[in-house]
C-alpha positions in Angstrom: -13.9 -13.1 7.0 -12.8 -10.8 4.4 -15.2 -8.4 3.5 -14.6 -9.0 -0.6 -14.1 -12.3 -2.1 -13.6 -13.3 -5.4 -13.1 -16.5 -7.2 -12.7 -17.8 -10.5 -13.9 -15.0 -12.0 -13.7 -14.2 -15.6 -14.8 -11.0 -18.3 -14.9 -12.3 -21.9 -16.1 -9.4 -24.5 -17.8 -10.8 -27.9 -20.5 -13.5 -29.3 -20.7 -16.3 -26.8 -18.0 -15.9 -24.6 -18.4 -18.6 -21.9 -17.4 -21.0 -25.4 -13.9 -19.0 -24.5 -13.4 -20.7 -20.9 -12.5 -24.3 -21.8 -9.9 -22.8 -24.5 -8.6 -20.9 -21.7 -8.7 -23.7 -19.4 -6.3 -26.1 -22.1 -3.9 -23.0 -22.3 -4.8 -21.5 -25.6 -3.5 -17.8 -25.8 -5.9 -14.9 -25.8 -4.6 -14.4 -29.2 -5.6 -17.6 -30.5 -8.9 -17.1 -28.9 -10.1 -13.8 -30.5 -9.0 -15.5 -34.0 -10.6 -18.6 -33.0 -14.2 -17.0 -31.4 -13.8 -13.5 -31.6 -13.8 -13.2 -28.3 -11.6 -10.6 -26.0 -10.3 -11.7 -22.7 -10.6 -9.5 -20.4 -10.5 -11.2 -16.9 -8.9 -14.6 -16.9 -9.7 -16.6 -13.5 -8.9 -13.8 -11.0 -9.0 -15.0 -7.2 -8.4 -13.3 -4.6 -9.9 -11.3 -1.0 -9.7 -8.1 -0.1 -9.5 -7.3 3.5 -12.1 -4.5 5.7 -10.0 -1.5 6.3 -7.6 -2.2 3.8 -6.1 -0.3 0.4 -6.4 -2.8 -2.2 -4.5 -1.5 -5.3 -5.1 -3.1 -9.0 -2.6 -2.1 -11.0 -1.6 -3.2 -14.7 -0.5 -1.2 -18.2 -3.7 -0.8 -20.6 -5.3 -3.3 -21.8 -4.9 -5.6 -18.9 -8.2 -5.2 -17.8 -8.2 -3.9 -14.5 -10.7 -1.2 -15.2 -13.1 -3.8 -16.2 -12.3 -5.5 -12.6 -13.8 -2.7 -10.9 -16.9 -2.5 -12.4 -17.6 -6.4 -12.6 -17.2 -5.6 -8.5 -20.6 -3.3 -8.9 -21.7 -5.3 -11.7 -21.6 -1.7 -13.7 -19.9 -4.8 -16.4 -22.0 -8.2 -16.0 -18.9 -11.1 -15.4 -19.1 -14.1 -17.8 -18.7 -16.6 -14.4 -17.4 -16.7 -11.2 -18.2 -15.4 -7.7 -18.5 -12.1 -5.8 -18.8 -12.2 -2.1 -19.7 -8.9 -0.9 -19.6 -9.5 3.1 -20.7 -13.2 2.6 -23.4 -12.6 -0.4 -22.7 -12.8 -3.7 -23.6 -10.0 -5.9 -23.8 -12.4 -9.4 -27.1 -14.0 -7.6 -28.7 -10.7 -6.2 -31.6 -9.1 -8.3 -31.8 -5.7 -9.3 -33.5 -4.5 -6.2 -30.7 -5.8 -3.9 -28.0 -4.6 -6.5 -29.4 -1.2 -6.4 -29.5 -1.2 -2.3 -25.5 -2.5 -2.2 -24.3 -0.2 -4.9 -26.3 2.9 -2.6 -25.2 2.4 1.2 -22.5 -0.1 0.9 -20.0 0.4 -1.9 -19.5 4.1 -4.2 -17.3 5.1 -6.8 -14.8 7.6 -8.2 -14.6 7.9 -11.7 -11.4 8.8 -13.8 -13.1 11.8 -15.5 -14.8 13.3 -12.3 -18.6 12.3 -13.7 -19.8 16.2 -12.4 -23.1 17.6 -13.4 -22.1 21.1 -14.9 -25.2 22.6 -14.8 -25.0 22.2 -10.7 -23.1 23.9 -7.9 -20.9 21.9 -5.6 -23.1 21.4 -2.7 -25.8 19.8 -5.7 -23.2 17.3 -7.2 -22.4 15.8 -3.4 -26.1 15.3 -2.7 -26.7 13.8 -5.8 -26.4 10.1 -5.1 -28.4 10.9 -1.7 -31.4 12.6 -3.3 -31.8 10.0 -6.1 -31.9 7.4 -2.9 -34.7 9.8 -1.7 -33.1 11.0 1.1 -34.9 13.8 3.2 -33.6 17.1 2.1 -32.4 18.5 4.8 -30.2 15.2 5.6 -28.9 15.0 2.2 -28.0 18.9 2.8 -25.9 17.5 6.5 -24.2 15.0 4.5 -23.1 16.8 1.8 -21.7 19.5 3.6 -19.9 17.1 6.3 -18.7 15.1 3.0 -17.3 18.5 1.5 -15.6 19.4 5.0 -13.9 16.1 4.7 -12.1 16.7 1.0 -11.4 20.1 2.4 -13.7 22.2 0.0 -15.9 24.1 2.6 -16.4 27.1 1.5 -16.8 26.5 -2.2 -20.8 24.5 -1.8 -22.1 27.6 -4.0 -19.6 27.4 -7.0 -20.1 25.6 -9.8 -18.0 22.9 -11.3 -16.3 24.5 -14.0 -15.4 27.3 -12.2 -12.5 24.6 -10.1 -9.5 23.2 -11.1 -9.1 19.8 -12.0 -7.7 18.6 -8.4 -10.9 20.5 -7.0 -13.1 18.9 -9.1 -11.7 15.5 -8.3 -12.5 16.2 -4.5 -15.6 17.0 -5.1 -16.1 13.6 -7.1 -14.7 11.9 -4.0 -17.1 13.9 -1.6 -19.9 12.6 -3.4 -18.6 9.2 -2.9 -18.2 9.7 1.0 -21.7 11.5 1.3 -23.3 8.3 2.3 -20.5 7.2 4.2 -19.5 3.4 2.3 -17.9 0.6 3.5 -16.4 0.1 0.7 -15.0 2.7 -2.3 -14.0 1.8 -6.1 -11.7 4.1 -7.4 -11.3 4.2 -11.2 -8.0 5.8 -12.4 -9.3 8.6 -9.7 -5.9 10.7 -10.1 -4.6 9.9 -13.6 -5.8 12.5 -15.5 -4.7 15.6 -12.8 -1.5 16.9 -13.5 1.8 15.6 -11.3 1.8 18.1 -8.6 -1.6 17.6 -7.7 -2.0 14.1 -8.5 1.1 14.1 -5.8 -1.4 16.1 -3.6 -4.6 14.2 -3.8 -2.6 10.5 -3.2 -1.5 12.6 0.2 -4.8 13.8 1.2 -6.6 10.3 0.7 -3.9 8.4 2.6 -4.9 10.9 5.4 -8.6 10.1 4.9 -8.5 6.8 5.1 -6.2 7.1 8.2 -9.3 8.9 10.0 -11.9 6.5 7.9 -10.9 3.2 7.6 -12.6 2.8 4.4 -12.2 -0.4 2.0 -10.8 0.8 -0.9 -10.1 -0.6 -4.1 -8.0 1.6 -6.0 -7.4 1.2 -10.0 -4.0 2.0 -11.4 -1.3 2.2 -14.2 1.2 4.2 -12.1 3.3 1.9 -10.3 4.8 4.5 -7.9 0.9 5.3 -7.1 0.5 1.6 -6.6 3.6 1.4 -4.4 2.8 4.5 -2.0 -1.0 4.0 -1.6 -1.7 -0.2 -1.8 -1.5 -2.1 1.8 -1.5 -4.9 -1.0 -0.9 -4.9 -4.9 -2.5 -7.2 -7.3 -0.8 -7.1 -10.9 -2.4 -7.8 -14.0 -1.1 -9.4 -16.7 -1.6 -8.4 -20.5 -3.5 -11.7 -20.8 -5.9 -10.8 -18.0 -4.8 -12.9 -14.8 -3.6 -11.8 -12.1 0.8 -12.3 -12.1 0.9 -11.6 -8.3 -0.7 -10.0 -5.2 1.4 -8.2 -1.9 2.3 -6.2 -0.4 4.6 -3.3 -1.8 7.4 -4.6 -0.4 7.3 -8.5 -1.0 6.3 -7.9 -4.8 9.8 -5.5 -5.1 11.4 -8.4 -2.9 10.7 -11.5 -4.3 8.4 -10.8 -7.7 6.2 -13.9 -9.1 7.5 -14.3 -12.4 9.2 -12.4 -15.3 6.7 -10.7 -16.0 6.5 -8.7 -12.5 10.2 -8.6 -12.4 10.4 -6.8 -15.4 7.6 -4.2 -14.2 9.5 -3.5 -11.0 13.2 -3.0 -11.9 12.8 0.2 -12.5 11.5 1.1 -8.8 13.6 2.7 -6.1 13.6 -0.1 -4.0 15.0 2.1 -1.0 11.8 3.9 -0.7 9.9 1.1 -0.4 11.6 -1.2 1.6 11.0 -1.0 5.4 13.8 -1.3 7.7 11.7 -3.9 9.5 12.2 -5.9 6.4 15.9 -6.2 6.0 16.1 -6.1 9.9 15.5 -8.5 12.5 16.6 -10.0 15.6 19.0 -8.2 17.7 20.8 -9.5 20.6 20.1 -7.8 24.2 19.6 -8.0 27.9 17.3 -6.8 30.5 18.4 -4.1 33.1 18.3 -3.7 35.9 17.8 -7.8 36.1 20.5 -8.9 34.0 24.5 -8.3 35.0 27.8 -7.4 33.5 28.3 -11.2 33.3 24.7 -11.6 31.4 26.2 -8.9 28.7 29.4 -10.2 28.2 27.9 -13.8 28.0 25.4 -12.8 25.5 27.8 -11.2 23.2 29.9 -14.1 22.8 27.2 -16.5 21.6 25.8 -14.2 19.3 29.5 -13.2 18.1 28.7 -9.7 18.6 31.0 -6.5 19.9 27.9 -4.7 21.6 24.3 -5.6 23.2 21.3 -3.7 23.4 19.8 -2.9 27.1 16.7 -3.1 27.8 14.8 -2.8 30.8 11.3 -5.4 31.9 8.9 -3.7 29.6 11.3 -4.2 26.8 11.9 -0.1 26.6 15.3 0.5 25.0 17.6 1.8 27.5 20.7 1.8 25.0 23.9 -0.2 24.5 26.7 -1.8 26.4 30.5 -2.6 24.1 32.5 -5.6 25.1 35.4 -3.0 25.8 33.3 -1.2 28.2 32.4 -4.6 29.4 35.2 -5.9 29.9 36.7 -3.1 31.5 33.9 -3.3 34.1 34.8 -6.8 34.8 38.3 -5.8 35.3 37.4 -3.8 37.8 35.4 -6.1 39.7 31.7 -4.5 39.0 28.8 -6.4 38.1 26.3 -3.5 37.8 26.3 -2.5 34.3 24.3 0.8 34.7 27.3 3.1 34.5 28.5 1.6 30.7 25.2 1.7 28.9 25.5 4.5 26.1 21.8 6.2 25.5 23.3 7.4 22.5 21.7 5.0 20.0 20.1 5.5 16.4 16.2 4.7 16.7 14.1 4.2 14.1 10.4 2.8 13.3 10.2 -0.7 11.7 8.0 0.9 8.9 10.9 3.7 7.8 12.2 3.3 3.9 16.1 2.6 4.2 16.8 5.1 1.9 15.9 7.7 4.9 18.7 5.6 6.8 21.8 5.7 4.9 23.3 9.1 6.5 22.9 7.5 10.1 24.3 3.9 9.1 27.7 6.3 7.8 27.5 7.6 11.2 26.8 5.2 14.0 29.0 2.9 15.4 26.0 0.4 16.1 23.1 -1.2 14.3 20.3 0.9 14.3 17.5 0.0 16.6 13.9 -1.1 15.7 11.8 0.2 18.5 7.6 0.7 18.3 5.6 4.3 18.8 6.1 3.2 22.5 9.7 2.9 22.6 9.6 -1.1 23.0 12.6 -2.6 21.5 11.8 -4.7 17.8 15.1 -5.6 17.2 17.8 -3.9 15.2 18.8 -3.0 11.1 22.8 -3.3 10.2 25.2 -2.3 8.2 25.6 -4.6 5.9 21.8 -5.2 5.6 20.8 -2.0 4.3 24.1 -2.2 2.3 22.9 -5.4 0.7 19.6 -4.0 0.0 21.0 -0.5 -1.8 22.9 -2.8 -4.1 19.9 -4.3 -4.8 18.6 -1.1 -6.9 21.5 -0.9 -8.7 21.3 -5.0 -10.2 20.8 -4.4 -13.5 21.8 -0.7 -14.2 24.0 0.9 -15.9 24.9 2.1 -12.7 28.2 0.5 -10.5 26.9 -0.7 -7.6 28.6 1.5 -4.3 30.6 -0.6 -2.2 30.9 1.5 1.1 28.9 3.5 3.2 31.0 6.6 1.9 30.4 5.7 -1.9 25.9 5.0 -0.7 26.2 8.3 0.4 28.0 10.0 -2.3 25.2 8.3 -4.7 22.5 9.4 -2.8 23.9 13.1 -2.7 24.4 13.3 -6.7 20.7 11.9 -7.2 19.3 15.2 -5.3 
């Protein structure tokens, strides 16, 4: 069960808004609305889950109302209808008591515009949400400190808040969240008002927290490259408030919803988000030492290949066997193909951009194999697949679209 669930839900600012969801439902614009009621849409009908463990970005330009999602999650903005499952119980129904106990121990947040006291030191701000939960002081104290250790601030529990920089005070904003350790952590903007270079840095250090953490987190954003290097999955809002489409990174670049999305993506390297597990796929090959000369040559012809990949019973690539070298085994009467298979193979994770594979598809001779952190064999990425998939990025551009390997590389050079 996914650990958030939302359905139907809907934020209408102004007098009387649920008058506003039957106009909505007959396909009146949120133009005609505000003229008609006065009423602002905010949230039209958003459904969707969010998965434990996962990065759940919400991403839209302003106005789209994905900073009033987040707090209808913590009911910091009271919805107009609709559903919240928090693990299985909805927050809409829960009294204040039972509000109060979720938003403390199972969900925090991290505000755009840190949200510090400045009248207390570092060490006071983490505890802060701990000692108004009256926590014992000396656990508060453990927490806090663990909490700063984990943003990387140790060290600075004395100073006071003005005396940081802007990325510094950000981390302690997101050590204060973490202090009670969440399931589950809203994230408001967290980064957009730090400056590039740091805003760079902190989207680097939370991707490695949440690799130790495995938090929840639902992460608010304008920034689609922000979107695009720290969402497992994407939800886009539209200017009218509903949500255009939700993936992950690299179906939305690959096959966006509508216009809308399309238009909101072209810009995007592709290449940097698309995996080679993507464009790749199935790759012909044989099992060694169980499979024969005859096996290779035989498998190469009905998949109308010039080479096979080797592997041997736990699928660990061993390399790759030509039909020359084949051939010119079976010429000479062999059946053991041991002494052709060339080692000498490009490898690469299934998760690697393409645009950190053009260089090796210039040099090698062979599709470039897919193999796990265990050396299994996934299958294989050619050519002409991460050819295909450059020329994608340059649909639409001013920009003529390179035709060979050669010209991909040249490109790539005069962009750096």
């Amino acid at each position: 069960m996914a650990l958030i669930e939302v359905n139907d839900l809907y934020k209408i600012f102004g007098p009387s808004p649920k008058r506003a969801i039957p106009m909505i439902k007959k396909g009146m614009s949120k133009g005609e609305i505000l003229k008609k009621t006065g009423c602002t849409i905010a949230i039209n009908s958003a459904t969707f889950t969010i998965e434990r463990k996962e990065t759940f970005v919400v991403m839209g330009l302003s106005g789209s109302g994905k900073s009033t999602f987040i707090r209808c999650l913590n009911r910091l903005i009271e919805p107009t209808a609709g559903e919240i499952l928090i693990d299985g119980q909805d927050i809409m129904k829960m009294d204040s008591e039972k509000l109060r106990e979720v938003r403390r121990y199972k969900m925090s947040m991290v505000f755009q515009n840190f949200g510090l006291l400045p009248h207390r030191n570092v060490v006071n701000n983490v505890e802060f949400g701990l000692e108004i939960s009256n926590v014992d002081k000396e656990e508060r104290r453990k927490k806090a400190e663990d909490a700063i250790k984990l943003v990387g601030l140790d060290g600075f529990e004395e100073s006071l808040t003005s005396e940081l920089s802007g990325g510094m005070q950000q981390r302690v904003g997101l050590a204060r969240a973490l202090a009670n350790d969440p399931e589950i952590l809203l994230m408001d903007e967290a980064f957009s008002a730090l400056d590039p270079l740091i805003r760079t840095q902190m989207q680097d250090e939370l991707l490695e927290l949440q690799a130790r953490l495995h938090k929840t987190i639902v992460f608010i954003t304008h920034d689609l490259d922000e979107a695009l290097k720290l969402g497992d999955r994407i939800a886009i809002l539209g200017p009218d408030g509903r949500v255009r489409q939700i993936g992950t990174p690299e179906e939305i670049l690959a096959s966006p919803a509508d216009e809308y999305v399309k238009r909101f993506v072209q810009n995007v390297d592709r290449t940097k988000v698309i995996s080679a597990g993507t464009v790749g796929g199935h790759a012909a090959s044989i099992t060694y030492p169980r499979e024969d000369i005859q096996a290779a040559i035989r498998t190469m012809e009905r998949h109308g290949t010039s080479s096979v990949f080797v592997t041997d019973h736990d699928r660990h690539l061993k390399g790759v066997v030509t039909i020359d070298d084949a051939i010119g085994l079976q010429k000479k009467g062999e059946k053991d193909l041991g002494t052709v298979i060339n080692a000498d193979v490009y490898t690469t994770s299934p998760s690697t951009p393409i645009s950190d594979l053009l260089a090796t598809a210039i040099e090698t001779r062979y599709p470039i194999a897919l193999v796990d952190e265990e050396g299994r064999f996934q299958g294989a990425v050619s050519r002409a697949a991460i050819i295909s998939e450059v020329n994608k990025g340059y649909e639409g551009s001013d920009v003529e679209q390179p035709q060979t390997l050669s010209e991909l590389q040249d490109a790539q050079d005069g962009e750096e």
